[in-house]
C-alpha positions as CSV (number, residue, x, y, z in Angstrom):
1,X,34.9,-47.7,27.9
2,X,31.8,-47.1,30.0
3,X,28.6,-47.5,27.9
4,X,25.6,-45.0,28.9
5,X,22.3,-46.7,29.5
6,X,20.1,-45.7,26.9
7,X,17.0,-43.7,27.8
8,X,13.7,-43.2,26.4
9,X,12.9,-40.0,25.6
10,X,9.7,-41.0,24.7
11,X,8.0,-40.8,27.9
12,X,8.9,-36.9,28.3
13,X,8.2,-36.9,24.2
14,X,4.3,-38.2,25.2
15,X,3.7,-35.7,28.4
16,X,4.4,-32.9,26.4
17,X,2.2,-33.8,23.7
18,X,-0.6,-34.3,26.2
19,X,0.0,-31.0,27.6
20,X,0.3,-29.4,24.5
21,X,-3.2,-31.7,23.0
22,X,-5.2,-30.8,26.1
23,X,-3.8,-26.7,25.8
24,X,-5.2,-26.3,22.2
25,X,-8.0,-28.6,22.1
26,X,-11.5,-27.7,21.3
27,X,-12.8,-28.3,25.1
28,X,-10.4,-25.6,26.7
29,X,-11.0,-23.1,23.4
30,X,-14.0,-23.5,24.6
31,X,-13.7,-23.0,28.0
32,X,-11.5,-20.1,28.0
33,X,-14.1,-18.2,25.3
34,X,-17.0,-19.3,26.3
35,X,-18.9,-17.3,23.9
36,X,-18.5,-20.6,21.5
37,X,-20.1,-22.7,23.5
38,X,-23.6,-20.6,24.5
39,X,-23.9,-18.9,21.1
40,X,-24.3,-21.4,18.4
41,X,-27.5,-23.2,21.0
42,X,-29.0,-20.2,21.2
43,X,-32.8,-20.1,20.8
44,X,-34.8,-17.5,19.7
45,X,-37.0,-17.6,22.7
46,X,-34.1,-16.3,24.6
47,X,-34.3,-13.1,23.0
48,X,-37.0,-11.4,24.8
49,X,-35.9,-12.4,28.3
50,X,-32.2,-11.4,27.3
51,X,-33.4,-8.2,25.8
52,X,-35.5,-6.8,29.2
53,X,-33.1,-7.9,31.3
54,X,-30.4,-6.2,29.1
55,X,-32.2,-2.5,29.4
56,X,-33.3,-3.0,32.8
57,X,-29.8,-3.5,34.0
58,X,-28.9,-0.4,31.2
59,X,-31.2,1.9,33.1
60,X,-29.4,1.2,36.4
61,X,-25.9,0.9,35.1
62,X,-26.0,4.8,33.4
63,X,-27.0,6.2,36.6
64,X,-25.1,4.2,38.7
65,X,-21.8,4.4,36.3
66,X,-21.8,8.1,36.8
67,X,-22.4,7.9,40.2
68,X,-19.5,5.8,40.9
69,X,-17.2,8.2,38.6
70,X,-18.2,10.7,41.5
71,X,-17.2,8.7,44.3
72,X,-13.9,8.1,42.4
73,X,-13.5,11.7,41.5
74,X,-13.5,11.1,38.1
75,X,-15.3,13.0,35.4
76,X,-18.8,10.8,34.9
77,X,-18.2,9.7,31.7
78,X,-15.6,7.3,33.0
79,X,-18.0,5.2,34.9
80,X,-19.9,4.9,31.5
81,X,-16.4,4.5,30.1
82,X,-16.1,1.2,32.3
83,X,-19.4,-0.5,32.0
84,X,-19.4,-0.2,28.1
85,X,-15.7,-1.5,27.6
86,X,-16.5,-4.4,30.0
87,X,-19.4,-5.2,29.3
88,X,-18.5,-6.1,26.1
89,X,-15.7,-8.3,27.2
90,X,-17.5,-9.9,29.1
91,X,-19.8,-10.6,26.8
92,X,-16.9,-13.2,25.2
93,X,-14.7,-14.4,28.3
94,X,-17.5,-14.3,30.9
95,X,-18.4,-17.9,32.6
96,X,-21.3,-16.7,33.9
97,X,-24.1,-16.1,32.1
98,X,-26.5,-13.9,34.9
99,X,-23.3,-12.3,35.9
100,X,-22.4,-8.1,35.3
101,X,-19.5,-6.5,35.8
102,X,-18.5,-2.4,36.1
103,X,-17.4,-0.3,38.8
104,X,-18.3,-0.4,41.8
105,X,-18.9,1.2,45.0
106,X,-15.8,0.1,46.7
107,X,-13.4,-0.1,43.9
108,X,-14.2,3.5,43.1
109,X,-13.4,4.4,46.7
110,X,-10.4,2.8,46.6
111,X,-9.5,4.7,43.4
112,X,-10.8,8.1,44.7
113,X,-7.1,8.6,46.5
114,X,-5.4,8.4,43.8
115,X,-7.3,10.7,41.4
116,X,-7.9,13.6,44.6
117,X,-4.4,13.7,45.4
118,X,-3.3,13.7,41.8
119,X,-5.2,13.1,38.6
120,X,-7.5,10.5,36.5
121,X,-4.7,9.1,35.0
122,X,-3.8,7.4,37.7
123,X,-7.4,5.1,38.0
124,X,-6.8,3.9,34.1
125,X,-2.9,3.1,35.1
126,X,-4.6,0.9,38.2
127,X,-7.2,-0.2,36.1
128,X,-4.4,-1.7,33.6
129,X,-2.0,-2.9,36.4
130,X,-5.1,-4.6,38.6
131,X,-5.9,-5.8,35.1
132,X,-2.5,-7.4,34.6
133,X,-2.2,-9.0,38.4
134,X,-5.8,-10.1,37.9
135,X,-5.2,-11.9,34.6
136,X,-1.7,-13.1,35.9
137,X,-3.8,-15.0,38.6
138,X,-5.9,-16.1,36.6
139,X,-3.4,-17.8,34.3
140,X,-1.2,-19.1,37.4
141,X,-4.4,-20.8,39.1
142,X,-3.8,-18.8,42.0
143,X,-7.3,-18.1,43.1
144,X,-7.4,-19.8,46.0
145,X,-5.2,-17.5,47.5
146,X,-8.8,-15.6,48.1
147,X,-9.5,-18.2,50.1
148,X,-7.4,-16.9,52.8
149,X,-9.3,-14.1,53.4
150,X,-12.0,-14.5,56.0
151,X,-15.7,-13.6,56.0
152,X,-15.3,-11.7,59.4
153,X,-12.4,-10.0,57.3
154,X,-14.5,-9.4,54.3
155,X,-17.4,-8.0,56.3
156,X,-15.2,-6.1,58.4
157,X,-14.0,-4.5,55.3
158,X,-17.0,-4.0,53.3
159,X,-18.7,-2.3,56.3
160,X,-15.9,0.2,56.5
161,X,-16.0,0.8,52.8
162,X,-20.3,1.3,53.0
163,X,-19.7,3.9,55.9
164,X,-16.7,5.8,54.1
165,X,-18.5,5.4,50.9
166,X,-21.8,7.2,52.4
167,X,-19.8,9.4,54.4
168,X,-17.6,10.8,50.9
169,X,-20.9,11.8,50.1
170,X,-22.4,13.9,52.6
171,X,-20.8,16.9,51.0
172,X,-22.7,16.4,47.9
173,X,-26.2,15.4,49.9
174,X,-26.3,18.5,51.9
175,X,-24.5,20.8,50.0
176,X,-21.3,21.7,51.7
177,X,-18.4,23.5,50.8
178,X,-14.8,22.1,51.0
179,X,-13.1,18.1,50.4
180,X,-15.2,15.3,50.9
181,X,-12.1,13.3,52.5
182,X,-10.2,10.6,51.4
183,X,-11.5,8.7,55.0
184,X,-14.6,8.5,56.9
185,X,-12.5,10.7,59.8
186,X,-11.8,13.2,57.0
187,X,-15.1,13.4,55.8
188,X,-17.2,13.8,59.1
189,X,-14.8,16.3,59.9
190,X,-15.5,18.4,56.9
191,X,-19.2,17.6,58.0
192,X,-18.6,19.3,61.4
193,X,-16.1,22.0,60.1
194,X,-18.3,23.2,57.1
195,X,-21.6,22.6,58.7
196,X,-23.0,26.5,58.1
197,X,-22.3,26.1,54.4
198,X,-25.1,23.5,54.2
199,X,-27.9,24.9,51.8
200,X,-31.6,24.4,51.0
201,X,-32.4,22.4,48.2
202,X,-30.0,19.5,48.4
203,X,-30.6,17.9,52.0
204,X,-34.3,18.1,50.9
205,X,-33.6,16.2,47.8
206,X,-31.0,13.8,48.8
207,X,-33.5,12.5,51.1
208,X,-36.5,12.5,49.1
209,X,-34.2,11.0,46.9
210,X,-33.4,7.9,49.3
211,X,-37.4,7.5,50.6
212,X,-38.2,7.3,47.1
213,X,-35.7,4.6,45.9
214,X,-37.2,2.6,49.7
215,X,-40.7,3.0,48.1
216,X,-40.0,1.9,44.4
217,X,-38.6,-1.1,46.4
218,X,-41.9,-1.8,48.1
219,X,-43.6,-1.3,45.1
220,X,-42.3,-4.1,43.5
221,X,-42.9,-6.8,46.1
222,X,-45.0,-9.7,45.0
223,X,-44.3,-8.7,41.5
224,X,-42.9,-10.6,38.8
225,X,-41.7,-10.8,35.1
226,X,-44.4,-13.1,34.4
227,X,-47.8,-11.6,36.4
228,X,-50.4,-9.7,34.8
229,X,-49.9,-6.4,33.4
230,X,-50.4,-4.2,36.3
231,X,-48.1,-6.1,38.4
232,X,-45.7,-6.1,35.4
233,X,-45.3,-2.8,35.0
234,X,-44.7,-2.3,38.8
235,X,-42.3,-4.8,38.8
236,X,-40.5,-3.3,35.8
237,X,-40.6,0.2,37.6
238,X,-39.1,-0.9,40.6
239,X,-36.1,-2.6,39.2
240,X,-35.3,0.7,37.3
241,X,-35.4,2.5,40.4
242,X,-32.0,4.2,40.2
243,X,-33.0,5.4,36.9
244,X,-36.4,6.6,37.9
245,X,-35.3,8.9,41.0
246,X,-32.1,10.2,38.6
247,X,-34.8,11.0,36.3
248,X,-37.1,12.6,39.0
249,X,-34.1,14.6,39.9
250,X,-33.3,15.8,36.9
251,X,-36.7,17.4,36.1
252,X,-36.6,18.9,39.5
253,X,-33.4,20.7,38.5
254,X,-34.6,21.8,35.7
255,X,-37.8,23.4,36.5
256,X,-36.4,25.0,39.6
257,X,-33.7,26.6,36.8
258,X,-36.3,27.7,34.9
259,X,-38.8,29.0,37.6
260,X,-35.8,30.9,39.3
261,X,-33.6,32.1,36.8
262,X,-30.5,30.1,38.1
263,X,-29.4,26.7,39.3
264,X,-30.2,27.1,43.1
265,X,-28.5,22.7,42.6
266,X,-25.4,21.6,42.6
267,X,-25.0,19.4,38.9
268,X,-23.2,17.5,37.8
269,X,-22.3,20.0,35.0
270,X,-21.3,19.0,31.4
271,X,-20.4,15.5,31.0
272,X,-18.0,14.3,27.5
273,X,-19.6,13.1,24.8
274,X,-19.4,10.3,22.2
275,X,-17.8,7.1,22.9
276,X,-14.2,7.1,24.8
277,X,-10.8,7.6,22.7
278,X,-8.8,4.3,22.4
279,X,-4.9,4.9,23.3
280,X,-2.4,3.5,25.6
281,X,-2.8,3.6,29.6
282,X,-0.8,6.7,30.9
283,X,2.3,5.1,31.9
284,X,3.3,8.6,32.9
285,X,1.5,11.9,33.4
286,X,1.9,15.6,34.8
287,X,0.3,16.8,38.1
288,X,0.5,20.6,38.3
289,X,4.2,21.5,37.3
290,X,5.4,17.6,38.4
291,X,6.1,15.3,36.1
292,X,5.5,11.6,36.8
293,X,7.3,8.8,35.6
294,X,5.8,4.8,35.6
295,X,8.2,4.2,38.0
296,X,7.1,7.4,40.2
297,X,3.0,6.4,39.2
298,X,3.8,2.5,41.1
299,X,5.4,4.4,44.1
300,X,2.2,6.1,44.3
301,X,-0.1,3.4,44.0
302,X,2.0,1.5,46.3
303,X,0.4,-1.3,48.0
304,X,-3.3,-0.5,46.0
305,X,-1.6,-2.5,42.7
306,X,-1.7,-5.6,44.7
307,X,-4.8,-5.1,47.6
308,X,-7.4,-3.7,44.4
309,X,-6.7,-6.7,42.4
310,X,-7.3,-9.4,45.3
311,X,-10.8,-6.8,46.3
312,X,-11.8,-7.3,42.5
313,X,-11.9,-10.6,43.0
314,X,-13.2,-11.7,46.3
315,X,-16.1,-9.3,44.7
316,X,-16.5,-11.3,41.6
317,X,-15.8,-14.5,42.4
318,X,-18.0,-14.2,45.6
319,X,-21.0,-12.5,43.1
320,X,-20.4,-15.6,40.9
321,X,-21.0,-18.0,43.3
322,X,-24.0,-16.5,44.4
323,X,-25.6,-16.4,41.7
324,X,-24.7,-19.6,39.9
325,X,-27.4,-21.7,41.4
326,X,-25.3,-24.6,43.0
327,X,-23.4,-25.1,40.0
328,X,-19.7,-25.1,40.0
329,X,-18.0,-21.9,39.1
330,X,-15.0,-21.7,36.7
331,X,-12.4,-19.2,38.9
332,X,-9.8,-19.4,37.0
333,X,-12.3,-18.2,33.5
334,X,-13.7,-15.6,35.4
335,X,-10.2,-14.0,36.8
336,X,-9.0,-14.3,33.4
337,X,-12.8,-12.1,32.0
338,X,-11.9,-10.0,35.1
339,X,-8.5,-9.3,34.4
340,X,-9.3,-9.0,30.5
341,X,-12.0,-6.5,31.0
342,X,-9.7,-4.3,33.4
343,X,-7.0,-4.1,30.5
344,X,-8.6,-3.8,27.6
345,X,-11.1,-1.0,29.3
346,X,-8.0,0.6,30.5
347,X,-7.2,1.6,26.7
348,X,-10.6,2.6,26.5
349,X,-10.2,5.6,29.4
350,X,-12.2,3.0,32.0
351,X,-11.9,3.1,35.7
352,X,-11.2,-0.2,37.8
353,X,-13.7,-2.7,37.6
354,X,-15.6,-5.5,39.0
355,X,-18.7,-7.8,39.3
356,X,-22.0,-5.7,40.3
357,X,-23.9,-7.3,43.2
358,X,-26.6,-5.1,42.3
359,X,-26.3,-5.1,38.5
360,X,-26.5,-8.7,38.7
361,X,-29.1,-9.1,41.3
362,X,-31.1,-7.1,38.9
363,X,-30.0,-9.0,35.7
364,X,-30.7,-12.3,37.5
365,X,-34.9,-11.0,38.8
366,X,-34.9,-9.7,35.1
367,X,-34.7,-13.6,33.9
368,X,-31.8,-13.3,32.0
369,X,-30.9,-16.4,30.2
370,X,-27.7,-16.1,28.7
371,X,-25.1,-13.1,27.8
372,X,-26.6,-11.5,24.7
373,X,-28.5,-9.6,27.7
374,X,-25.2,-7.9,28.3
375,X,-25.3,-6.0,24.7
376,X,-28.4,-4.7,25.1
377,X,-26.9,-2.8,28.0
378,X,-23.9,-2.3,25.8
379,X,-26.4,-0.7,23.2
380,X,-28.0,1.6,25.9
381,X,-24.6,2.6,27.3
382,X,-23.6,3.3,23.6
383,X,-26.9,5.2,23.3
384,X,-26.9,7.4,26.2
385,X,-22.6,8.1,25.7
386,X,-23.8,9.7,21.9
387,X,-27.2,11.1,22.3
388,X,-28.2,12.2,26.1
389,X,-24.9,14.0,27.8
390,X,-26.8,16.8,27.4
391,X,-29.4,16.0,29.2
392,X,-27.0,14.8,32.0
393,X,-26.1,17.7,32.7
394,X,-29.2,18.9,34.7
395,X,-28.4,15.5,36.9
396,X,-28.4,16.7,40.7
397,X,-25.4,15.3,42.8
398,X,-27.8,15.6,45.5
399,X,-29.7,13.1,44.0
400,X,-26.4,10.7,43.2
401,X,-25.4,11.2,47.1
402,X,-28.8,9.9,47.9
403,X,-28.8,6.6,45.3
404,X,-25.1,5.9,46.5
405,X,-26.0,6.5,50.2
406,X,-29.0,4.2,49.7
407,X,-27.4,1.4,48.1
408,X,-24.5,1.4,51.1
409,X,-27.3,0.0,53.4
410,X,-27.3,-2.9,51.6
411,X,-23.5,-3.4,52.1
412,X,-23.6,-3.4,56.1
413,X,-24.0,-6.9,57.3
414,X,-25.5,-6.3,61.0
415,X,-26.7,-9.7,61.2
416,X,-22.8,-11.3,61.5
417,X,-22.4,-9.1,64.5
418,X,-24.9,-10.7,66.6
419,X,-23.6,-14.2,65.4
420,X,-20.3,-13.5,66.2
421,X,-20.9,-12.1,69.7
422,X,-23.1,-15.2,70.4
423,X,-20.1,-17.8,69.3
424,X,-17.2,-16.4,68.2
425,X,-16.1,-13.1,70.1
426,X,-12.3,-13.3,69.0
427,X,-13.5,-13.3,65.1
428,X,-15.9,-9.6,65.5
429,X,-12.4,-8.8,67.6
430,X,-10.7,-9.0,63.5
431,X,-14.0,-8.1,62.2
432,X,-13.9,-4.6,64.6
433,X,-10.2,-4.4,64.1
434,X,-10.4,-4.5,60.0
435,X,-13.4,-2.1,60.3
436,X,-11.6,0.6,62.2
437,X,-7.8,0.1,60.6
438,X,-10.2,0.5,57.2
439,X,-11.8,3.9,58.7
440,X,-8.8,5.1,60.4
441,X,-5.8,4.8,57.7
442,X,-7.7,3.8,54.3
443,X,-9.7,0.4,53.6
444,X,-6.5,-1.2,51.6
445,X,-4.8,-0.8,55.2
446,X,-7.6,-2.4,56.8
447,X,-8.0,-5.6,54.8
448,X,-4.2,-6.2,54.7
449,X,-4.2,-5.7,59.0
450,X,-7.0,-8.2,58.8
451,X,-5.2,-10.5,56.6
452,X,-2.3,-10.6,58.4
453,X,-4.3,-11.0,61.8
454,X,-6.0,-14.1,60.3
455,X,-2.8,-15.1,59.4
456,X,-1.1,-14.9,62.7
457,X,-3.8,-16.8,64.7
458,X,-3.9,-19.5,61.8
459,X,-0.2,-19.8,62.2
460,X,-0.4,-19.7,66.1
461,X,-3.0,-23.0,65.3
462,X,-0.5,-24.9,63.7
463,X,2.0,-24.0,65.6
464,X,0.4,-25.0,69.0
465,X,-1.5,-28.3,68.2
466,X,-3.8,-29.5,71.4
467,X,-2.0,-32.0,73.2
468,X,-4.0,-34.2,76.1
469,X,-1.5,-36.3,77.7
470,X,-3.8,-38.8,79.6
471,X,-2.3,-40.5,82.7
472,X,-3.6,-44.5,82.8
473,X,-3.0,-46.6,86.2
474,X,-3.5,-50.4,85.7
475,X,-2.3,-53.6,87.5
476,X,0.5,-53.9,85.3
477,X,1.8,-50.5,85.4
478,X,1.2,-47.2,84.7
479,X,1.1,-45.4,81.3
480,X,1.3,-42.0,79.9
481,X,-0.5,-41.4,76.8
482,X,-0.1,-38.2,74.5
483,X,-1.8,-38.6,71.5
484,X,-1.1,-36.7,68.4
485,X,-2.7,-34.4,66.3
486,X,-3.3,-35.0,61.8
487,X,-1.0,-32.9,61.2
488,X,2.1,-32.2,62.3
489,X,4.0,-29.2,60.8
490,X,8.0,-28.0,61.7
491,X,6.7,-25.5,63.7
492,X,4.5,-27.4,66.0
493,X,7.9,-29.3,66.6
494,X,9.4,-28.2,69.5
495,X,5.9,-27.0,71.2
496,X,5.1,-31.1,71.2
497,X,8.8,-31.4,72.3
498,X,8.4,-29.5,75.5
499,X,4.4,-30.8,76.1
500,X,5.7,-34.7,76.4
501,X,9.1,-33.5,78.5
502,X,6.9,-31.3,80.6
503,X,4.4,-34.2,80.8
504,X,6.8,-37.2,81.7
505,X,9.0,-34.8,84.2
506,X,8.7,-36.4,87.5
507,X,7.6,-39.6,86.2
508,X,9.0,-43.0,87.1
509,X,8.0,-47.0,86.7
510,X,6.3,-45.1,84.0
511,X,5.6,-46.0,80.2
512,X,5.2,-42.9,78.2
513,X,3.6,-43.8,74.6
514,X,3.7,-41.3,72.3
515,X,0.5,-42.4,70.3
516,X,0.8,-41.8,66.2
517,X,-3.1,-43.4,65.7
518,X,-4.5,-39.8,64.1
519,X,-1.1,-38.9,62.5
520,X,-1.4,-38.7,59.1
521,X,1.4,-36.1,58.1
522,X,4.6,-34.9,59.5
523,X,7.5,-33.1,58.0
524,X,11.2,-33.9,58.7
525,X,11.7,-31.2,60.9
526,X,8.8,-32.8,63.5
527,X,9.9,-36.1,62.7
528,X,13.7,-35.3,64.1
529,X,12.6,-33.3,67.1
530,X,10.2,-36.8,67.9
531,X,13.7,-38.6,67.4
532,X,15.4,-36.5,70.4
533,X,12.3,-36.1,72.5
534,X,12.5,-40.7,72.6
535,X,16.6,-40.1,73.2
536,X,15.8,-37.8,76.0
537,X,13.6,-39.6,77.9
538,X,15.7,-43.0,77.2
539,X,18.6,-40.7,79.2
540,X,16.1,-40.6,81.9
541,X,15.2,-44.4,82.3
542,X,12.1,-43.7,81.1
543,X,10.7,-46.1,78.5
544,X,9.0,-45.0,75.4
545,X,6.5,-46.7,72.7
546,X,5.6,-45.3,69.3
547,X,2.1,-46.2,68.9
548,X,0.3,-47.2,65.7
549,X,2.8,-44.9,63.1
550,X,2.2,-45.0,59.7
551,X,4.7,-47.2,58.0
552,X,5.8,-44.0,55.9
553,X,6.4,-42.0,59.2
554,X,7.9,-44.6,60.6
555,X,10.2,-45.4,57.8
556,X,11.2,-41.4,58.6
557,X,11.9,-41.9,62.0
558,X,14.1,-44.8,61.8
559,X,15.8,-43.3,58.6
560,X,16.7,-39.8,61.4
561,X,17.8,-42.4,64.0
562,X,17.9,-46.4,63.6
563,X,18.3,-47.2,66.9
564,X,15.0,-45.9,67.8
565,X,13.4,-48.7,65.4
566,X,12.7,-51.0,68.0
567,X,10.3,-48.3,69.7
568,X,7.5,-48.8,67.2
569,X,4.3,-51.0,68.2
570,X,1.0,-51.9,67.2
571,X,-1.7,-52.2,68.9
572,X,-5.4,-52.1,70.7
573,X,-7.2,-49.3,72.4
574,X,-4.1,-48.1,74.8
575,X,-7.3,-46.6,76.9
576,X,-9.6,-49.2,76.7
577,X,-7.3,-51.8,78.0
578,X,-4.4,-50.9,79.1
579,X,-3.0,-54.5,80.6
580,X,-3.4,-56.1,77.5
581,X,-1.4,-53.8,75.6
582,X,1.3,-53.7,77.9
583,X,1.3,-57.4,78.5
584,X,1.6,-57.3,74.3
585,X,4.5,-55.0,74.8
């Protein structure tokens, strides 16, 4: 009878209770609502700082949340819609304390296609899927896959997004009659095509609009939170900037209504009232007489489910970091707040959403100091969604077209352009290339050309590892040298292959060593293709030395081919003296 060795379950018993210990411990409660940690140490000295930078980011996110709507093509409650749902999500999972999040420029740009060619139902369903993909991430620990994506990529694409974004808008800023365009092609065509509808009033606002917002900016230079009064209030003026030229607007629309009878503006008309209605995403919906399934809605979103997502977080992540000071930044919690925000708001009517570079620029100057500034915005949202639609109504898209075009000058980084031409000329090649596919075909097109560019000259690296085969004479013979790379990968395999035949073709009376000094990694695939480069040349009466292998590698080499054991050596500088080694060989 054959007896069955016992074994221990006990070991597999205690891993799993570690996992499950460290899972539902107090530290990663913690970490995961992070809301338990800064709340019960907060001070109330905080208050005042929290509560000023909470309004002063309010007054910029109601103007900023309807203008973002617009460029999405949504009804401007949305945008409100998605900084109030958010930002009180945030308020719990967020990881970073000086850190906003709502929509965004870009994100709404991307959403715009989706709700011109069919309906807002579709930006809460990609709201709830980016949510989903964003949160999956998050869980899986699969935010380094961001890292993939280079800045010359990034730039590439946010530069594209800035001019499209800016050039959606040019209907609205001088007035003209038919589409803004999905693309910046489509929209400077309309420009040209509609050019004699342009009227009066808006050009003329839409740029006092923008010179305005550049001189509120001055205005506040050498200011800060903690000068005298003057300075103070100059400071505190230019931060609300966005608010201040909306307001400007708006009282320009409405005495020009008054004074001639009419509204010679185009407004942004009545905007929904009270706070949003809570019920599930649309997972299907009717455009015009067609009904659309989930399945049909995915078709349509096609590759935006999975681009938006990894755009919503190169944008927070990137914010995050930024801002944090030098201090590390937990991805993985703020995917998760990300993704959280995106999902819940999706029930709440919200568009996609993001971190604000803006918002938290502004939250960050304000002196926030922990979270609790976040519900003061939450408040003003809450404020302005139940007591002052009204009053938006006399809001000028004139004057949103100016504020959006103004804060797209900010996006366009010309300084990486003179860098790259001065080192780097192949990396603006991706950088133009991503710009262009963006403006051309639609900016998820362009980033996913870019990626897969990147990708293709990364693999190309790997594949093609620098080889220097350096020919030694000395009195006691000659020697061939090719020295290897770190890291060898399967398919660098045959290129090194064809680099030491090619080297050691017409060589005789010749020791080729094949020199393993760097090499710190090789997979099996390199390591066989090593084995019949040595059998080759040992057809050819050639000898050949393995130089300094790792015993691992070597112990991989012998294990393809034994009889290629007795090729392994170890030694001095090959190089430096050359007769000593082959007099040790």
């Amino acid at each position: 009878m054959t007896v069955l060795p016992n074994i221990d379950p006990s070991p597999c018993r205690k891993k799993i209770k570690k996992t499950l210990r460290k899972t539902c411990s107090v530290k990663t409660l913690k970490r995961r609502l992070p809301i338990l940690s800064w709340l019960p140490k907060y001070k109330p000295g905080y208050f005042p700082q929290d509560f000023i930078a909470g309004i002063t980011v309010g007054l910029t996110a109601i103007p900023q949340g309807i203008a973002y709507a617009v460029v999405a093509g949504l009804p401007p409650e949305h945008g409100l819609y998605a900084s109030l749902t958010s930002g009180v999500i945030y308020v719990f999972f967020g990881s970073c304390y000086n850190v906003t999040v709502g929509p965004t420029a870009i994100l709404a740009a991307m959403t715009a296609k989706y709700v011109s060619n069919y309906s807002a139902d579709f930006a809460i369903l990609v709201a709830f899927i980016s949510g989903l993909v964003i949160l999956g991430m998050g869980i899986l620990q699969l935010g380094f896959l961001v890292e993939f994506i280079s800045m010359p990529v990034i730039s590439g694409f946010t530069t594209a997004a800035a001019l499209q974004i800016a050039a959606s808008q040019l209907k609205s800023f001088v007035g003209l009659s038919g589409p803004s365009g999905n693309y910046f092609a489509e929209s400077i065509e309309n420009l040209i095509v509609n050019f004699k509808t342009m009227k009066l009033y808006e050009p003329i606002l839409g740029l006092a609009t923008i010179i305005m917002l550049m001189l509120l900016k001055k205005l506040g230079e050498g200011c800060k939170r903690t000068d005298g009064f003057i300075k103070q209030v100059r400071w505190f003026i230019s931060l609300s900037r966005n608010a201040v030229v909306i307001v400007v607007g708006m009282t320009v629309a409405f005495i020009l209504k008054i004074t001639l009878e009419h509204e010679p503006l185009i407004l942004i008309g009545d905007i929904g009232g009270g706070l949003p209605e809570f019920s599930w995403p649309p997972f299907s919906t009717v455009v015009g007489n067609q009904t659309y399934s989930f399945g049909d809605m995915m078709n349509v979103m096609g590759t935006g489910f999975v681009v938006l997502p990894l755009v919503a977080i190169i944008e927070s992540v990137a914010i995050a970091k930024a801002f944090a000071g030098g201090a590390t930044v937990d991805a993985t919690q703020e995917m998760i707040a990300l993704g959280l925000c995106n999902i819940i708001g999706s029930f709440g009517q919200s568009m996609p959403i993001t971190g604000s570079f803006t918002r938290t620029a502004l939250n960050h100057m304000s002196g926030v100091v922990t979270p609790l500034g976040g519900v003061t915005k939450v408040i003003l949202l809450i404020i302005a969604l139940t007591s002052l639609t009204s009053t938006f109504y006399y809001i000028p898209k004139a004057s949103l077209s100016g504020l959006i075009i103004s804060a797209m000058f900010s996006m366009i980084d010309y300084k990486i352009v003179q860098k790259l031409w001065r080192n780097s000329k192949k990396e603006l090649a991706i950088l133009i290339v991503t710009g262009m596919v963006c403006l051309l075909y639609g900016l998820e097109y362009g980033i996913i050309a870019g990626i897969v560019i990147e990708a293709a000259l990364l693999l190309h690296r790997v594949s093609r590892p620098k080889l220097s085969a350096n020919f030694v004479k000395s009195q006691k013979g000659d020697l061939l040298i090719v020295p290897l790379t770190e890291d060898i990968s399967y398919c660098a395999a045959e290129h090194i292959r064809r680099t030491v035949i090619k080297e050691s073709q017409e060589l005789s009376d010749t020791v080729i060593v094949i020199d393993g000094t760097n090499l710190k990694n090789m997979d099996f695939t390199a390591a066989s293709n090593l084995v019949l480069v040595v059998k080759e040349l040992d057809k050819k009466s050639l000898r050949v030395l393995m130089l300094n292998f790792n015993l691992i590698l070597k112990n991989l080499c012998v294990d393809i081919d034994r009889s290629i054991e007795e090729k392994f050596v170890y030694g001095t500088n090959v190089l430096v003296m050359p007769e000593v080694f082959l007099k040790a060989v």
